[in-house]
MARMI-371061 format. One record per residue (C-alpha): residue number from 0; z, x, y. Coordinates in steps of 0.02 Angstrom, whole numbers, always signed. Layout:
# MARMI-371061
[NUM; [Z; X; Y]],
...
//
This chain:
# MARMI-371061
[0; [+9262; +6246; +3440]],
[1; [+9275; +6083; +3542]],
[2; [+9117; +6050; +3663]],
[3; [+9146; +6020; +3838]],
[4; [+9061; +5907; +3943]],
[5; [+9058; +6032; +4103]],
[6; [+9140; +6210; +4068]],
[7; [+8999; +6321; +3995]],
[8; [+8846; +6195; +4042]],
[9; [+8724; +6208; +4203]],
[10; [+8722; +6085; +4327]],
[11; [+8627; +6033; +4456]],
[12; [+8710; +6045; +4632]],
[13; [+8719; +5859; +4667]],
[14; [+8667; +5882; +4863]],
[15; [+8513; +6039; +4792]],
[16; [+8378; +5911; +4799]],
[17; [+8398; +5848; +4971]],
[18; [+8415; +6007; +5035]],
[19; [+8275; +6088; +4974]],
[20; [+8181; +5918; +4998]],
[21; [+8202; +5930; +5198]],
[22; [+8281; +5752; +5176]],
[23; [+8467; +5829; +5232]],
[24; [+8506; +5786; +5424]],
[25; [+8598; +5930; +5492]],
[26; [+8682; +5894; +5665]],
[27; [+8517; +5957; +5763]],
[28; [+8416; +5846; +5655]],
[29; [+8496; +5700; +5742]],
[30; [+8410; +5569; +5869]],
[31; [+8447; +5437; +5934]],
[32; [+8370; +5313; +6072]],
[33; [+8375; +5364; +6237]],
[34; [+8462; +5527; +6181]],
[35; [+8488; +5633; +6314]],
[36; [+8495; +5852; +6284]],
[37; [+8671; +5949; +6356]],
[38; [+8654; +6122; +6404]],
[39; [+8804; +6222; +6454]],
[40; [+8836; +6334; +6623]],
[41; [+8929; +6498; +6553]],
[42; [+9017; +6611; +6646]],
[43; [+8936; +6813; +6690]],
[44; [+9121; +6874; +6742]],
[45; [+9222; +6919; +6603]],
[46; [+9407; +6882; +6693]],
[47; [+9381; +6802; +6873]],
[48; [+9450; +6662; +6992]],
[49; [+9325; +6529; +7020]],
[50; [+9315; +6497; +7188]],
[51; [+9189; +6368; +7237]],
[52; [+9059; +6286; +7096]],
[53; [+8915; +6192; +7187]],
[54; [+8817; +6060; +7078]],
[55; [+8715; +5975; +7210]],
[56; [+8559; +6044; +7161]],
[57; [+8560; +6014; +7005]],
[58; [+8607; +5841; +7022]],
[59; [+8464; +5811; +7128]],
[60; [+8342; +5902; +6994]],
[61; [+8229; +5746; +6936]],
[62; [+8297; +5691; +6754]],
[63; [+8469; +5769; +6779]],
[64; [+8563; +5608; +6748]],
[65; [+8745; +5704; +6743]],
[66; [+8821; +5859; +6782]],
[67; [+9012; +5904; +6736]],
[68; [+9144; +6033; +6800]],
[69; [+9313; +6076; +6745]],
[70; [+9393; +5955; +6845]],
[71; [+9313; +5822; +6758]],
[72; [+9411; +5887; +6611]],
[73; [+9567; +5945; +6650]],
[74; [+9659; +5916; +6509]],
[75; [+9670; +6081; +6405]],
[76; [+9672; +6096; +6196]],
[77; [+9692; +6227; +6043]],
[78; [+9715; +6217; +5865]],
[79; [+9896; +6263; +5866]],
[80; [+10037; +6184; +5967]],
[81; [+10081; +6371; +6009]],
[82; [+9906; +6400; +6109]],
[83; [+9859; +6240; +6199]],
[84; [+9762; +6350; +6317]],
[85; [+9574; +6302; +6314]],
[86; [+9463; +6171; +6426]],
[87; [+9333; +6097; +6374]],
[88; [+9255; +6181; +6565]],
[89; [+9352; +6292; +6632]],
[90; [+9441; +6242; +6774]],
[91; [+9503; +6410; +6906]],
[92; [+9478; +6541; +6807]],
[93; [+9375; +6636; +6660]],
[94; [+9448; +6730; +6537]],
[95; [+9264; +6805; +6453]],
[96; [+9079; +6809; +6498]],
[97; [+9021; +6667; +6411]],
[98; [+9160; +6549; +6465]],
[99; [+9101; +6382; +6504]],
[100; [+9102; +6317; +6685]],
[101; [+8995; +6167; +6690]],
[102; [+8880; +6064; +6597]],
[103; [+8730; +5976; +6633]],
[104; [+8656; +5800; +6534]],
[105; [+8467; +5785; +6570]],
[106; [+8319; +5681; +6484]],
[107; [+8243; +5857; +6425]],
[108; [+8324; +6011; +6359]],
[109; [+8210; +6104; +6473]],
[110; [+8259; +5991; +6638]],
[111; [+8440; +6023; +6570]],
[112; [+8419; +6220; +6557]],
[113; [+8310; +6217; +6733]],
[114; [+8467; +6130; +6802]],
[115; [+8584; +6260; +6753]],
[116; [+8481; +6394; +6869]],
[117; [+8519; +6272; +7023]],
[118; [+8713; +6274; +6990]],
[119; [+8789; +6380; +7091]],
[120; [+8970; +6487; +7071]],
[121; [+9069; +6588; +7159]],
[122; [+9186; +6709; +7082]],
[123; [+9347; +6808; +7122]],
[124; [+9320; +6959; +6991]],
[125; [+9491; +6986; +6918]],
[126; [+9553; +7166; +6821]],
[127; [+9444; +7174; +6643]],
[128; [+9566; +7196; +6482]],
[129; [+9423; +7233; +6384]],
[130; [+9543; +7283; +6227]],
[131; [+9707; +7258; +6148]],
[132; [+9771; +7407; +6192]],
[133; [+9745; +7377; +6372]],
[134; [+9816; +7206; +6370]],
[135; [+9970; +7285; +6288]],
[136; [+9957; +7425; +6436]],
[137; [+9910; +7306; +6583]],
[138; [+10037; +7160; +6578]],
[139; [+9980; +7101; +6751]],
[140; [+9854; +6992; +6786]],
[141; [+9901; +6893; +6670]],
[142; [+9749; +6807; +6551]],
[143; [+9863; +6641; +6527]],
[144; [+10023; +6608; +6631]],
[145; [+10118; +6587; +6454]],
[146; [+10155; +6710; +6324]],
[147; [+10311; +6812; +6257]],
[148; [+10261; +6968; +6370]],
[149; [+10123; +6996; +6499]],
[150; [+9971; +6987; +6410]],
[151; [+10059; +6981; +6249]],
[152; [+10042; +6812; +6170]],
[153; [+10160; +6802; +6040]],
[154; [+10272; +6939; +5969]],
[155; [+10308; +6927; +5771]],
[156; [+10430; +7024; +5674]],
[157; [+10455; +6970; +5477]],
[158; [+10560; +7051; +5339]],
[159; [+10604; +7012; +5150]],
[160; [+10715; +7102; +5050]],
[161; [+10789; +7274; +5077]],
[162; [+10630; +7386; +5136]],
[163; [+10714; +7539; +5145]],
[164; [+10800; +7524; +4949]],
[165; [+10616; +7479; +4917]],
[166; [+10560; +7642; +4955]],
[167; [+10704; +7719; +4896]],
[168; [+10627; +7668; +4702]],
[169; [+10471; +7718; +4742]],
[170; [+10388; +7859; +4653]],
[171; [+10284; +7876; +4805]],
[172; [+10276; +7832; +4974]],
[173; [+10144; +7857; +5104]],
[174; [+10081; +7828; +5282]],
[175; [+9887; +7754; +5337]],
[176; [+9805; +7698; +5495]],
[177; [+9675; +7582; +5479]],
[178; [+9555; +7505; +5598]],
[179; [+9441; +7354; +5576]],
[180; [+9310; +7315; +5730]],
[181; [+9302; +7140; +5692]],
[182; [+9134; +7037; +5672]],
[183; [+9044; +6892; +5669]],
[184; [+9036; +6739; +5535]],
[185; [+8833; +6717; +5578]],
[186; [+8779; +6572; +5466]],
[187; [+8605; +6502; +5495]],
[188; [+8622; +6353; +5568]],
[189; [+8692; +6356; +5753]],
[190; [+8845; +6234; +5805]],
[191; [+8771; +6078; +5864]],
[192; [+8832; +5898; +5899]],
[193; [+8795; +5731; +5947]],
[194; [+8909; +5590; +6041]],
[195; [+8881; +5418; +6052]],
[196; [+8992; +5298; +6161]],
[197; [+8972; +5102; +6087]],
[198; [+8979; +4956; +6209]],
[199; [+9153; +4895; +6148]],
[200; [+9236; +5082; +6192]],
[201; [+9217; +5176; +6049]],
[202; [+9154; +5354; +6025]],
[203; [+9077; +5450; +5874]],
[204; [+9029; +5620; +5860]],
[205; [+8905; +5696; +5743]],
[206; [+8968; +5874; +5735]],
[207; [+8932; +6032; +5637]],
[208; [+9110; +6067; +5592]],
[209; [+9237; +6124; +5461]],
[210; [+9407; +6054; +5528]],
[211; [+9337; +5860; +5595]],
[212; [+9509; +5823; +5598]],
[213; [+9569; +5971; +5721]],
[214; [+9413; +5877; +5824]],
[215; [+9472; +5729; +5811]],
[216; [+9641; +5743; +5886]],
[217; [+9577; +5873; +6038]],
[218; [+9452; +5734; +6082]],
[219; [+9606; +5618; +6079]],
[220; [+9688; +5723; +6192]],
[221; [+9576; +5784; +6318]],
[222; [+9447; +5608; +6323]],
[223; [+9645; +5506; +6316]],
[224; [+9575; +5406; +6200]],
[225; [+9704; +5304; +6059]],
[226; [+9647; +5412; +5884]],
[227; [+9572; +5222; +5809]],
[228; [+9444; +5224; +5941]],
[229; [+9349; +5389; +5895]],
[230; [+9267; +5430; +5745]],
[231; [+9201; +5623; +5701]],
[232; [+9100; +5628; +5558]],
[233; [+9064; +5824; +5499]],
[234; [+8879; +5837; +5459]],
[235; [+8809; +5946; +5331]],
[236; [+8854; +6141; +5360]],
[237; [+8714; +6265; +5362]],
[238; [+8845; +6401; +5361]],
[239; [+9008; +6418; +5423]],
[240; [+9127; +6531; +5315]],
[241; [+9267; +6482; +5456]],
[242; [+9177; +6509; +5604]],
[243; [+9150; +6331; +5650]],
[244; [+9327; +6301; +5594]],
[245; [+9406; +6258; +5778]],
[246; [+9391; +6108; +5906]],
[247; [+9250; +6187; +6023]],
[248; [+9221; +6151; +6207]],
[249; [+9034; +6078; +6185]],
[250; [+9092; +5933; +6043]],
[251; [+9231; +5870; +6183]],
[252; [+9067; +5878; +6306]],
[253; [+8957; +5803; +6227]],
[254; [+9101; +5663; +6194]],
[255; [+9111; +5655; +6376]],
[256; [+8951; +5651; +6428]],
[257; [+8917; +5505; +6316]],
[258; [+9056; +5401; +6390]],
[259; [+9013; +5428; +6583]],
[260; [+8805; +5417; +6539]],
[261; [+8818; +5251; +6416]],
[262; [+8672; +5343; +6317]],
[263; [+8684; +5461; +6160]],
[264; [+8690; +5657; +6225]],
[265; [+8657; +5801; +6086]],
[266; [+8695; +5996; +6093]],
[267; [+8629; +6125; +6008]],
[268; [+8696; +6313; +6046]],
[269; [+8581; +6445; +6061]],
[270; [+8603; +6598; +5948]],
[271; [+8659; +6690; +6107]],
[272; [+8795; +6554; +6122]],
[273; [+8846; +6577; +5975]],
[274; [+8888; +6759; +5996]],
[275; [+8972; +6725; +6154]],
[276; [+9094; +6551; +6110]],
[277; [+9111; +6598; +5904]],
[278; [+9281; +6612; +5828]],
[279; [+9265; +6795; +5723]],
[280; [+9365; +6889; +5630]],
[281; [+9480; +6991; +5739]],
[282; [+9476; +7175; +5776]],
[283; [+9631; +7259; +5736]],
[284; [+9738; +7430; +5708]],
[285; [+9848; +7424; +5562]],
[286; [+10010; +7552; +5527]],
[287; [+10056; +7532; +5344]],
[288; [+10189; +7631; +5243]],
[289; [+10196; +7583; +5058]],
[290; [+10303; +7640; +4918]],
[291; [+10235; +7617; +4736]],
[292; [+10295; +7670; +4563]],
[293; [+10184; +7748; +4429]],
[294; [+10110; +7589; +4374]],
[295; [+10048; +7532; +4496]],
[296; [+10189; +7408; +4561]],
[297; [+10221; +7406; +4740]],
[298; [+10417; +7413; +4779]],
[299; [+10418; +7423; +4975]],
[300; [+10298; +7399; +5116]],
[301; [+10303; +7407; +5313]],
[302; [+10165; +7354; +5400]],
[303; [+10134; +7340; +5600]],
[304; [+9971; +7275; +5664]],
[305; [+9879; +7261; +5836]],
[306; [+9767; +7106; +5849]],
[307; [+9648; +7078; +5987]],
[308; [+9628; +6890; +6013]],
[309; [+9514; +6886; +6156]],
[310; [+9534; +6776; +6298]],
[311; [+9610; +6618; +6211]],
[312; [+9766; +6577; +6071]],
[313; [+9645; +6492; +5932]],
[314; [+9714; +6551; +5767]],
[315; [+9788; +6728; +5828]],
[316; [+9980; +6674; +5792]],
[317; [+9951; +6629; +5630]],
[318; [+9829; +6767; +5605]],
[319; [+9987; +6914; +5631]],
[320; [+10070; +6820; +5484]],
[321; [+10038; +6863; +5318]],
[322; [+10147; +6934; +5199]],
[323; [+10126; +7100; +5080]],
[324; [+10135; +7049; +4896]],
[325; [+10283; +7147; +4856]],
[326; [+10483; +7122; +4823]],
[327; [+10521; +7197; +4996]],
[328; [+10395; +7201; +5149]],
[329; [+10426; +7212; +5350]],
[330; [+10305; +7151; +5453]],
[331; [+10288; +7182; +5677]],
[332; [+10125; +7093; +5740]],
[333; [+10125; +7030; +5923]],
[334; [+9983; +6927; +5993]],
[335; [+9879; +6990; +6153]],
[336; [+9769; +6926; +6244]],
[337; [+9588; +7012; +6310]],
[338; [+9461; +6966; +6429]],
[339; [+9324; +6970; +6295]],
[340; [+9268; +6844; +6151]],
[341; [+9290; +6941; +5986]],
[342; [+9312; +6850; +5861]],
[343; [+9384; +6781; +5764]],
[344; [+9412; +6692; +5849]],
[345; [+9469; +6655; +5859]],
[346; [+9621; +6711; +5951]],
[347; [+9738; +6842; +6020]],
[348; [+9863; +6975; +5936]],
[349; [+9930; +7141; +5937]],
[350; [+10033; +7261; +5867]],
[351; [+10144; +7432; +5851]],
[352; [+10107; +7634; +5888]],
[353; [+10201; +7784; +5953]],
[354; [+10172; +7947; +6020]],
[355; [+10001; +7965; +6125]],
[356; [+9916; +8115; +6002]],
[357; [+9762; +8073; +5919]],
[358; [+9756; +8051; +5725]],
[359; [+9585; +8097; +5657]],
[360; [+9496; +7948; +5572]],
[361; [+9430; +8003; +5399]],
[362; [+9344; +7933; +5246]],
[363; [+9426; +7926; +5093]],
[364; [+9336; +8077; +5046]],
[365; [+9420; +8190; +5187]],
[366; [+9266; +8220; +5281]],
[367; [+9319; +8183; +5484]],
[368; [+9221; +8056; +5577]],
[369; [+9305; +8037; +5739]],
[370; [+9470; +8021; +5856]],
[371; [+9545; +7882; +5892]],
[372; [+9704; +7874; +6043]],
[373; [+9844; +7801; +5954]],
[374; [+9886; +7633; +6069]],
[375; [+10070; +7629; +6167]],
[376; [+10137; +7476; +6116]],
[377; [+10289; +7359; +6165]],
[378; [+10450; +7460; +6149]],
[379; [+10487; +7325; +5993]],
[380; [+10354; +7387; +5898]],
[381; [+10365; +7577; +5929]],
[382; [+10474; +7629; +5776]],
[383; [+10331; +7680; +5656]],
[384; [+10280; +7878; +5668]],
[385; [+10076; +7837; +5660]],
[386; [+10046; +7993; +5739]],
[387; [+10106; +8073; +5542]],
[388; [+9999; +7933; +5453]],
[389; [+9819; +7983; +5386]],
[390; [+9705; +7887; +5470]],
[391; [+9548; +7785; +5388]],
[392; [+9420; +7669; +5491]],
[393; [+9348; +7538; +5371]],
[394; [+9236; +7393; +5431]],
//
């Protein structure tokens, strides 16, 4: 048998040394002279108008050298051409508690959270949609001013193949309700990031990031800077598993910061923060019918799903997308849009239901847990009889 040079052999992970070493710079290892520390203002309302924001104090707080609102950013961003919905501060109006609304630069990151305390905002509390089923019940007030349908972000319908001749070969078909509550990616290492703006008008961010190039091009945007003139290098990871895998408002900060100061400015989220700004995996209700024969094969499927995005677009179109391995599947999955931060993230969808009764939610076994209230959804989705499905909750 021939001998391989790698398949079969150990190996030593070519970055193991430095790591366990301490000699790896993560993006909080960073410093740089005259650096100065960014902390972030974040909103306590969950949906509100933002009246008046008041900075003067904390401008006047000794080694503040910068403060910034949303109008010193008004260009907005997103990972998809679909959801262009975020600022880097947000500029009239929150959409979940946690949102950002200003951001301070001091020479300390205790004089920049002391600073934060002197801010001062006023808020116009706004209806809470605190789930997708009540953005798909409350279409008004609207989260975003753009969307297929109130608070419905984007409404997807997808079909391949003849579903119902699927089922038609099936030696069985059957009905299940599923519900996922969503969670958290939680790697060790906090999102942090570090700007630097040169003396001949070029910026580079340090960032702990998986997609530097989604970075690079929302900085473009939002600093209007030409692409050549910034450079985002993605520093070692310390755990992401795709929850550091969109452009986030405290790298475009930072950015900012940097430019207006002249000097080097560095974040480092909290693990609070990162609860409240991280991009998880979303929480949704799922309506699936599938037909299979004896072995195994599946011949038909029709699936409907209900998404909750939270308060901004991220990912959530794309999220209601994927397809059922099978010769024939149907697929309804509209987007919503909630005054909350879920998850994933990182974004906003929703999906299909029927008749109000409540189908129990069992384990596999049989034994009940609990009730759940079947959502009412869009009259576009409301085809599928999920008040006849067995229901499971999984997590």
């Amino acid at each position: 048998m021939a001998s391989h040079r790698v398949i079969g052999k150990a190996h030593r992970k070519i970055d193991a040394v430095a790591k366990v070493t301490g000699v790896t710079k993560f993006a909080d290892d960073l410093a740089f002279p005259r650096m100065l520390y960014c902390k972030l203002l974040r909103s306590t309302e969950p949906h509100a108008t933002i009246v008046r924001v008041d900075t003067s104090a904390a401008q006047r707080l000794e080694g503040v050298i910068a403060v910034l609102t949303g109008k010193d950013l008004p260009i907005p961003f997103g990972i998809l051409p679909v959801s262009q919905d975020e600022h880097a501060l947000c500029l009239d109006k929150v959409r979940f508690i946690g949102d950002p609304v200003a951001a301070v630069a001091a020479t300390s990151e205790e004089t920049a959270t002391a600073a934060l305390d002197l801010i001062k905002v006023e808020y116009k509390p706004l209806k809470t949609i605190a789930s997708a089923e009540e953005a798909v019940a409350t279409p008004e007030p609207r989260i975003h001013d753009y969307g297929d349908s109130g608070n419905l972000h984007k409404l997807i319908d997808l079909e391949f193949g003849d579903v119902e001749e699927g089922f038609a070969e099936a030696d069985l078909v059957r009905e299940d309700l599923f519900f996922f509550e969503g969670n958290t990616h939680l790697p060790m290492e906090q999102h942090a990031a570090a700007a630097v703006w040169s003396p001949d008008g070029k910026l580079t961010l340090w960032s702990s990031t998986q997609t530097p190039h989604y970075v690079h091009r929302a900085l473009a945007k939002v600093l209007e800077l030409p692409p050549a003139r910034i450079r985002v290098i993605a520093t070692p990871n310390g755990g992401g598993f795709g929850g550091k895998s969109d452009p986030f408002s405290h790298e475009i900060v930072v950015a900012r910061l940097a430019m207006l100061t002249g000097r080097p400015v560095k974040i480092t989220l909290t693990r609070e923060e990162v609860f409240y700004c991280h991009r998880g995996r979303h929480p949704t209700l799922m309506w699936v019918k599938t037909g299979v024969k004896k072995n195994g094969a599946i011949t038909g499927m029709h699936f409907k799903s209900l998404l909750d995005g939270g308060g901004y677009g991220s990912y959530g179109a794309t999220s209601s997308r994927a397809r059922a391995r099978s010769p024939t599947s149907r697929r309804a999955g509209p987007s919503a849009a909630t005054a909350r931060r879920s998850r994933a993230s990182r974004s906003k969808s929703t999906s299909t239901s029927s008749p109000n009764n409540s189908p129990s939610t069992r384990r596999s076994c049989g034994s009940r847990l609990s009730s759940r209230r079947t959502p009412s959804l869009p009259t576009t989705c409301a085809s599928a009889r999920w008040d006849s499905a067995p229901a499971s909750r999984r997590s």
